[in-house]
DSSP file (Angstrom, degrees, kcal/mol; ACC not computed):
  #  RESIDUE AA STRUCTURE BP1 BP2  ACC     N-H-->O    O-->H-N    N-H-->O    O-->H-N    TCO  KAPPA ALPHA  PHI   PSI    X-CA   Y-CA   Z-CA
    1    1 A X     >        0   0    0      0, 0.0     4,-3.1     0, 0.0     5,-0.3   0.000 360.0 360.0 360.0 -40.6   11.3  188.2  151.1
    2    2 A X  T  4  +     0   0    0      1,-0.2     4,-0.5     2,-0.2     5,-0.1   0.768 360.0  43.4 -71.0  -6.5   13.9  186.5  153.1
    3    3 A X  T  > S+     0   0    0      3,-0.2     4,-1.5     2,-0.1    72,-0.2   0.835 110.2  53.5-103.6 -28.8   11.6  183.4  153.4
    4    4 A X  T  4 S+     0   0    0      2,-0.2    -2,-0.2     3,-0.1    -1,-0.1   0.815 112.1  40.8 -63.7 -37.4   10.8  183.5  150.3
    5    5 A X  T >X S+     0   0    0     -4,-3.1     3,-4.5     2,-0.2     4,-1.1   0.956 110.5  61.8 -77.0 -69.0   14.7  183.5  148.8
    6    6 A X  G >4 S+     0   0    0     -4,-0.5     3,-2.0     1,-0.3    -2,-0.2   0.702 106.1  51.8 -25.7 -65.1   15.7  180.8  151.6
    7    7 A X  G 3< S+     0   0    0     -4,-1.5    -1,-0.3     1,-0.3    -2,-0.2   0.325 111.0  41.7 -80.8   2.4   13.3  178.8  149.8
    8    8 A X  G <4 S+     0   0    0     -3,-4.5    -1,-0.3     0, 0.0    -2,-0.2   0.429  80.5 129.8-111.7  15.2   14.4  179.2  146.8
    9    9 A X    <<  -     0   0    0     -3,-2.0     2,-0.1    -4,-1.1     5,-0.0  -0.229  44.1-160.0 -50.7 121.1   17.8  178.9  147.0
   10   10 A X  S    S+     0   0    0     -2,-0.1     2,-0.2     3,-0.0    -1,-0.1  -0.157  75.5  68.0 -93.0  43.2   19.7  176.8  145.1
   11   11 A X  S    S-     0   0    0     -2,-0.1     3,-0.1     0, 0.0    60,-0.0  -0.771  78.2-123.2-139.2 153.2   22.9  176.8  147.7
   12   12 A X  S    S+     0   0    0     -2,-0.2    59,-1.9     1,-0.2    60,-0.6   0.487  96.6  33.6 -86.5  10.5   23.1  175.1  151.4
   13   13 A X  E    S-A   70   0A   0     57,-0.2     2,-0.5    58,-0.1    57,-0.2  -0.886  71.5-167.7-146.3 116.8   23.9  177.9  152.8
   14   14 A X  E     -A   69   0A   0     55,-1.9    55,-1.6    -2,-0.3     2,-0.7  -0.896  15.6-135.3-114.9 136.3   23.0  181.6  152.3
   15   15 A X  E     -A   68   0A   0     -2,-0.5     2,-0.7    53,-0.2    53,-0.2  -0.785  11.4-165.9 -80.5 141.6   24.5  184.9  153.6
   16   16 A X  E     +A   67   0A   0     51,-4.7    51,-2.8    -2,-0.7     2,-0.2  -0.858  12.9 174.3-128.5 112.8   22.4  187.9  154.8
   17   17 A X        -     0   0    0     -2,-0.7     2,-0.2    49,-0.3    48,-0.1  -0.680  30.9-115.2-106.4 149.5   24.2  191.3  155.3
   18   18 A X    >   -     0   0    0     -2,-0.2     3,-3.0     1,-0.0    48,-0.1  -0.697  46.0 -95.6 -95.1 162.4   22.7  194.8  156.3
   19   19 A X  T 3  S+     0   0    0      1,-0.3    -2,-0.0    -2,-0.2    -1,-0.0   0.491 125.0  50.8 -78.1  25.5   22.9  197.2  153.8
   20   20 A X  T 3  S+     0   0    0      2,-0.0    -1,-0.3     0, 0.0     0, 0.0   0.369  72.2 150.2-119.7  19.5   26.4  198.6  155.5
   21   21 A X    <   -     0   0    0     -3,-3.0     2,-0.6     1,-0.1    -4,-0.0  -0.278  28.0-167.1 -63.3 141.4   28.0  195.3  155.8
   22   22 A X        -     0   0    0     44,-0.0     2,-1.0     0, 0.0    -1,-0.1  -0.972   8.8-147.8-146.5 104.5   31.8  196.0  155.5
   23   23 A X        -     0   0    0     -2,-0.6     6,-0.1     1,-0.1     5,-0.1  -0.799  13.4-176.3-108.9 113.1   34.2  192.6  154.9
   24   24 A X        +     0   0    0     -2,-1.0     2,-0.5     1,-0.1    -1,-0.1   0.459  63.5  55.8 -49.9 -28.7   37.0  193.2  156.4
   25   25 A X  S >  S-     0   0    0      1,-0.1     3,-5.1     0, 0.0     4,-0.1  -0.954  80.5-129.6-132.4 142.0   38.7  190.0  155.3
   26   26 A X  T 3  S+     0   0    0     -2,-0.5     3,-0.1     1,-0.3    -1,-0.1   0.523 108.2  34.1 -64.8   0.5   38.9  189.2  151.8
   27   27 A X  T >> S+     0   0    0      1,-0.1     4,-1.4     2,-0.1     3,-1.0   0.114  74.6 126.9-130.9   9.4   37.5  185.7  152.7
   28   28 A X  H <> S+     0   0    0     -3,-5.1     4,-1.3     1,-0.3    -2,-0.1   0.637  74.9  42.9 -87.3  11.7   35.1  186.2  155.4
   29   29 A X  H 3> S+     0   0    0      2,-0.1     4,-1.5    -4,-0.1    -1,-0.3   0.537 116.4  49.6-107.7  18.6   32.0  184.5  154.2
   30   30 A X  H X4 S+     0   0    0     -3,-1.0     3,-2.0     2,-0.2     4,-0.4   0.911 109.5  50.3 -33.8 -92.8   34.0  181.8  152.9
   31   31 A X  H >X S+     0   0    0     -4,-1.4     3,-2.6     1,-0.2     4,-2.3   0.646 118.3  43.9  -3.5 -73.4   35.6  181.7  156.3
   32   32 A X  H 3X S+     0   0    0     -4,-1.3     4,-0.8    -5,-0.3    -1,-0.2   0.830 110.4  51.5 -46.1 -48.2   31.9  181.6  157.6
   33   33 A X  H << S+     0   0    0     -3,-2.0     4,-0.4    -4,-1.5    -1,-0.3   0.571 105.6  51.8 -61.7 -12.5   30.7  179.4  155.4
   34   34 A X  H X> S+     0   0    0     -3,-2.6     3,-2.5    -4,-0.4     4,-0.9   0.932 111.9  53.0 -73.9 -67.5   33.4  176.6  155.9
   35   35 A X  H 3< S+     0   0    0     -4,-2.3     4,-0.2     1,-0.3    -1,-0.2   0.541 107.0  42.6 -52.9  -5.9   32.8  176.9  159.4
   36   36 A X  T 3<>S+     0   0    0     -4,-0.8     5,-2.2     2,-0.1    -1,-0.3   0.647 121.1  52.1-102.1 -14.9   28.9  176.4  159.5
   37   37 A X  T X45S+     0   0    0     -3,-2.5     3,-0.9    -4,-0.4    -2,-0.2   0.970 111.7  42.3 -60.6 -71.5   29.8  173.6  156.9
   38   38 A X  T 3<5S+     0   0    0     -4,-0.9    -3,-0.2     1,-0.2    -1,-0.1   0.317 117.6  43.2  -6.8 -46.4   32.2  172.0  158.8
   39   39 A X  T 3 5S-     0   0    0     -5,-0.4    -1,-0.2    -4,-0.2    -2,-0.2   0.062 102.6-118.0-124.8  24.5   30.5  172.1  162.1
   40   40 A X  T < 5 +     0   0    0     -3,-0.9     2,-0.3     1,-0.2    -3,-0.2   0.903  60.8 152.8  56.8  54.2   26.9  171.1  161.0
   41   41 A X      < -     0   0    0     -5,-2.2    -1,-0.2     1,-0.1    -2,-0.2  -0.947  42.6-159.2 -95.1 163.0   25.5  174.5  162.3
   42   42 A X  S    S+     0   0    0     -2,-0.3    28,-2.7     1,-0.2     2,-0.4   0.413  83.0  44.6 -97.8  -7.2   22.3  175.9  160.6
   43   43 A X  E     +B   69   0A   0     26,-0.2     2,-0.5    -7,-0.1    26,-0.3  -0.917  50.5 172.2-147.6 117.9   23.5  179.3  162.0
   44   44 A X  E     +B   68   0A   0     24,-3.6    24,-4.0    -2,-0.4     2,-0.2  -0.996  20.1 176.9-137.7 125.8   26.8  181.4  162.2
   45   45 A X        -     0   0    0     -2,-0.5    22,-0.1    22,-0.2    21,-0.1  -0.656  39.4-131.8-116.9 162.1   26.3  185.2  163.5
   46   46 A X  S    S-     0   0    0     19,-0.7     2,-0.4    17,-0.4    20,-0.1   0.747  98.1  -7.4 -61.7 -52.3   29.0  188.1  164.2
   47   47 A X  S    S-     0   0    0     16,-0.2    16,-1.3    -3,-0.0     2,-0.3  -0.921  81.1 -97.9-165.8 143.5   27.0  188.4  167.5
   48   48 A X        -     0   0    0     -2,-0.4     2,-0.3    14,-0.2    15,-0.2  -0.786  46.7 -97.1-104.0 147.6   24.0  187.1  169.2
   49   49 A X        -     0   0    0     13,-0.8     2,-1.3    -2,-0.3    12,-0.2  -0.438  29.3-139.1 -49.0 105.1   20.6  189.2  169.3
   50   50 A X        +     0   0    0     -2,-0.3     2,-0.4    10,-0.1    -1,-0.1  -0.692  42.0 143.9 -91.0  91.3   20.0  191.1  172.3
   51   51 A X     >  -     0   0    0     -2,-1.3     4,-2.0     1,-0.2     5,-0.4  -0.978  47.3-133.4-128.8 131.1   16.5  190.9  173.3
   52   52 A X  H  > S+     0   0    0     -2,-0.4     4,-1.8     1,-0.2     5,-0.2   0.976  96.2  48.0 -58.1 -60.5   15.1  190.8  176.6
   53   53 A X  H  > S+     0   0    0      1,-0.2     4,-1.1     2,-0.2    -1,-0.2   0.953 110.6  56.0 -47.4 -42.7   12.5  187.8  176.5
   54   54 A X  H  4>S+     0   0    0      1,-0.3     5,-3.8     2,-0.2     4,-0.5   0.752 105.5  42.7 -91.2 -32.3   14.9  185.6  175.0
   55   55 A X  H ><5S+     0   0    0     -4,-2.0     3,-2.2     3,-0.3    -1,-0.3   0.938 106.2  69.7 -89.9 -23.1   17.8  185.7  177.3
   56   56 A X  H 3<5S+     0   0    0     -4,-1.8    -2,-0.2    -5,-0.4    -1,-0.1   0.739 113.2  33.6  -8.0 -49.2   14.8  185.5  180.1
   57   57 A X  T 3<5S-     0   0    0     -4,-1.1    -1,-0.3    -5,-0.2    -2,-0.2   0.356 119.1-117.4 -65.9 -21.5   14.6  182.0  178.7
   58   58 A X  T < 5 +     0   0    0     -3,-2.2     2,-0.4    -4,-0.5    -3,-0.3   0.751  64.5 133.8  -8.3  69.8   17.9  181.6  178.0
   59   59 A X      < -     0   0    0     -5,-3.8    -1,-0.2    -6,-0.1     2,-0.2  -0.985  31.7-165.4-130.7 124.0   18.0  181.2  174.3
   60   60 A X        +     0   0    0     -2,-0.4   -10,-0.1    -3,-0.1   -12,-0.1  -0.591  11.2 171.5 -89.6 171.4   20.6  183.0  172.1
   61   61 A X        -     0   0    0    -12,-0.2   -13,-0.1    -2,-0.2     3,-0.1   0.577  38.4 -90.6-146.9  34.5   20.3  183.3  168.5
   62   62 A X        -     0   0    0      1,-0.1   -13,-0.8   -15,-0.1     2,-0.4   0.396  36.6-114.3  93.1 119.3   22.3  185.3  166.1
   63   63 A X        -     0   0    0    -16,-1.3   -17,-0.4     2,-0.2   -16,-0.2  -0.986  29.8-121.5-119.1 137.9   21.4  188.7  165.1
   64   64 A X  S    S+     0   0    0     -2,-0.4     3,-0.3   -19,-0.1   -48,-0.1   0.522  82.4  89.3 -54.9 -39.0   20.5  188.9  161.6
   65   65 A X  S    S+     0   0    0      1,-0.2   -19,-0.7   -48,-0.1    -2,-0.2  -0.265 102.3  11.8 -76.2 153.4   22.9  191.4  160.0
   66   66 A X  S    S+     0   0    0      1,-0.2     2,-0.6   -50,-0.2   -49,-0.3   0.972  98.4 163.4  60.8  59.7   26.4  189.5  158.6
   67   67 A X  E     -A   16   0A   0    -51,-2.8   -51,-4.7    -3,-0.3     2,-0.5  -0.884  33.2-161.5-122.2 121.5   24.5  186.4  159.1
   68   68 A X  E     +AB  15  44A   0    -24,-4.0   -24,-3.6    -2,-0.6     2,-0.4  -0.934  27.1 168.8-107.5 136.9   25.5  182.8  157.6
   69   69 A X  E     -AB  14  43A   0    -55,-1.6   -55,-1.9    -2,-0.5   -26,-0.2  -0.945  41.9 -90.1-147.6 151.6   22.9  180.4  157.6
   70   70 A X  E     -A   13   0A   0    -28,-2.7     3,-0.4    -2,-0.4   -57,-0.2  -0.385  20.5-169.1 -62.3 116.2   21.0  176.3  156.4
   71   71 A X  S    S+     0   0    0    -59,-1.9    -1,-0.2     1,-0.1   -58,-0.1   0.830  73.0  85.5 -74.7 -29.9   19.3  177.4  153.3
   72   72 A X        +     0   0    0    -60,-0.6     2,-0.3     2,-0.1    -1,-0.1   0.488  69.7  92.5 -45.8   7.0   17.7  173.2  154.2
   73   73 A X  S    S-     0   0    0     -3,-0.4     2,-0.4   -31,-0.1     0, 0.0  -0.830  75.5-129.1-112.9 168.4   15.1  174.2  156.4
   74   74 A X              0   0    0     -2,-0.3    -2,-0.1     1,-0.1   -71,-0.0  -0.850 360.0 360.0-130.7 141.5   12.1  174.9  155.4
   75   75 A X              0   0    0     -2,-0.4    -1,-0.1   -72,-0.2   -71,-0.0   0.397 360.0 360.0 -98.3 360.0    9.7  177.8  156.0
């Protein structure tokens, strides 16, 4: 489902909450969104994804809940 709405999203940017997301500030995926706008990222997390292979590698990413993100890429 989520690849399927990214890809039909009429927006550049979408946000993806779990269902207990709680915004604390009356603006914050504005906020978010300025800022992944602003600073050409495809990806703006609360917090990065805690997985074991991946910092093995070193690679962070985001963990999906409160998650602002490039609706432009393509699945």
């Amino acid at each position: 489902m989520i690849i399927e709405g990214t890809n039909r999203a009429k927006c550049d940017y979408i946000f993806m909450h779990d269902a207990d997301a709680f915004c604390l500030e009356s603006d914050g995926p504005e906020r978010q969104y300025r800022e992944c706008r602003d600073c050409g990222t495809t990806t703006l997390g609360v917090m990065a994804r805690w997985d074991p292979f991946f910092r093995q590698i070193g690679y962070t990413m985001p963990a999906t809940y409160e998650l602002m993100f490039s609706a432009q890429q393509e699945f």
